[in-house]
Every structure is written in C-alpha cells, then in structure tokens.
PLY file of the C-alpha trace (Angstrom):
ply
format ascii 1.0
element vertex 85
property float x
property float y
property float z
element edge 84
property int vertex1
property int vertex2
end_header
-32.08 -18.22 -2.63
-30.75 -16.29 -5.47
-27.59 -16.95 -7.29
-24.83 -14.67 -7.15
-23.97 -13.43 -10.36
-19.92 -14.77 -11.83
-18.17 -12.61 -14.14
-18.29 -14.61 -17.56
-14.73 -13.00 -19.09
-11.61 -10.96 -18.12
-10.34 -8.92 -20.73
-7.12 -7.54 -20.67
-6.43 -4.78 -22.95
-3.15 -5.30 -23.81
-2.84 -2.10 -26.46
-2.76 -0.11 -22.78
0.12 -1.71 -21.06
3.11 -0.16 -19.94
5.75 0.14 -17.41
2.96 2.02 -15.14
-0.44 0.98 -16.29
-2.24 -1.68 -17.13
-6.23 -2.30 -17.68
-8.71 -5.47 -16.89
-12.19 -6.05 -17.57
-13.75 -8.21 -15.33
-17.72 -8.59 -16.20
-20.31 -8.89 -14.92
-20.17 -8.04 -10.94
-23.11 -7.77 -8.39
-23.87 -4.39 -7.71
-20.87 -3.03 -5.54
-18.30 -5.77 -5.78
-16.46 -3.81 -8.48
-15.43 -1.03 -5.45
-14.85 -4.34 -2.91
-12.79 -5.77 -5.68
-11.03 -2.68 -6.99
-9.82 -1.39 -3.38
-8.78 -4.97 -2.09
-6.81 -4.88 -5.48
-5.58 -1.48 -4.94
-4.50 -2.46 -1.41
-2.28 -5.70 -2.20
-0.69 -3.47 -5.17
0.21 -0.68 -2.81
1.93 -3.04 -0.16
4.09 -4.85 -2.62
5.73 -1.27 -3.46
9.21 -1.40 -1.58
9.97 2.11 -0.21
11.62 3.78 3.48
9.97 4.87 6.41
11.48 6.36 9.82
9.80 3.55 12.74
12.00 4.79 15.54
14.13 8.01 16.54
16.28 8.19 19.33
17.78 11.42 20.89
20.39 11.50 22.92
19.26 13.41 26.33
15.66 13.24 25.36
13.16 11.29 27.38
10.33 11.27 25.43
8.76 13.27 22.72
7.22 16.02 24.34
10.73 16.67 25.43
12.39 20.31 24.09
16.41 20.93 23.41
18.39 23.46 24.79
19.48 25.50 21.65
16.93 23.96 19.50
13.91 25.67 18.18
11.29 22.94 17.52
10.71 21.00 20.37
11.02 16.26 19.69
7.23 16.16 18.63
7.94 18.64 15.72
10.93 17.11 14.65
9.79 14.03 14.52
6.80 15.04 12.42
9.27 16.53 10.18
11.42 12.92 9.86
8.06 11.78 8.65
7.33 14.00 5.45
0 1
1 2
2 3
3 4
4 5
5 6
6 7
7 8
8 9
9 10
10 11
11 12
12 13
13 14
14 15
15 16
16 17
17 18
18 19
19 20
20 21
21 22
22 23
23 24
24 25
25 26
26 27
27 28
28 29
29 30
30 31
31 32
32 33
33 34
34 35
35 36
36 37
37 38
38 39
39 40
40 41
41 42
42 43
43 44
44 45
45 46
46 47
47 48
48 49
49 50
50 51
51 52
52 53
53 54
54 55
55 56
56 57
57 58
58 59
59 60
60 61
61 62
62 63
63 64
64 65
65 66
66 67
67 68
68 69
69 70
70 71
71 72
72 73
73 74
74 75
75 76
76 77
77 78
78 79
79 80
80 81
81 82
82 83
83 84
C-alpha cells in the first residue's frame, strides 16, 4: 500500500496580506488535491460572506408564476427573474 504523501510546511506570505487577499503555501500535495483543497476552501469562504437574496414573492391576485397582470407588460415569471439580478 503506498503512503499518501503530507504536506511538510504552510507558508503564509504575510508581505501579501490585505483587507482582500491573502496567500498560503501548503506543500507538497498528491497530484490533484491542490484543486479538491482549493475549491472546498473556496466554497466555505464564499458561504461565510453575509449578503441578500429575494426567497419568496407574493402578488396580490396572482396564482402562480406563469400568471400575467392586467396593465402590466412582463408577465410574474419575468418579474421575478428580474427581483433576482
């Protein structure tokens, strides 16, 4: 069975640090755990950003989305792709 190769030192470059930025040296990886580690590290760094998001929309008079309104142009669907940009 062969051994799995464990990084032997993290560097952190602290001359690169700021508000926004930051950069780690972690070597030496087995081939490919650099992208495993770099997107699961990418992924729990995007989450912990607060931010706002529509999750519901209510109409009064509409149904469901497919729905259209009198004196309105864009029908529900289109509206509420709009909500989400």
């Amino acid at each position: 069975m062969r051994q799995l190769i464990k990084p032997k030192e993290v560097v952190i470059e602290r001359e690169t640090f700021s508000d926004t930025y930051g950069r780690f040296i972690i070597e030496p990886l087995e081939r490919g755990y650099g992208i495993t580690l770099g997107n699961s590290l990418r992924r729990i760094l995007l989450s912990s950003i607060s931010g706002a998001a529509v999750t519901a929309v209510k109409i009064e008079g509409v149904s469901h989305e497919f729905s259209t309104i009198s004196g309105v142009k864009e029908d529900v669907l289109q509206i509420i792709q709009n909500l989400k940009r």
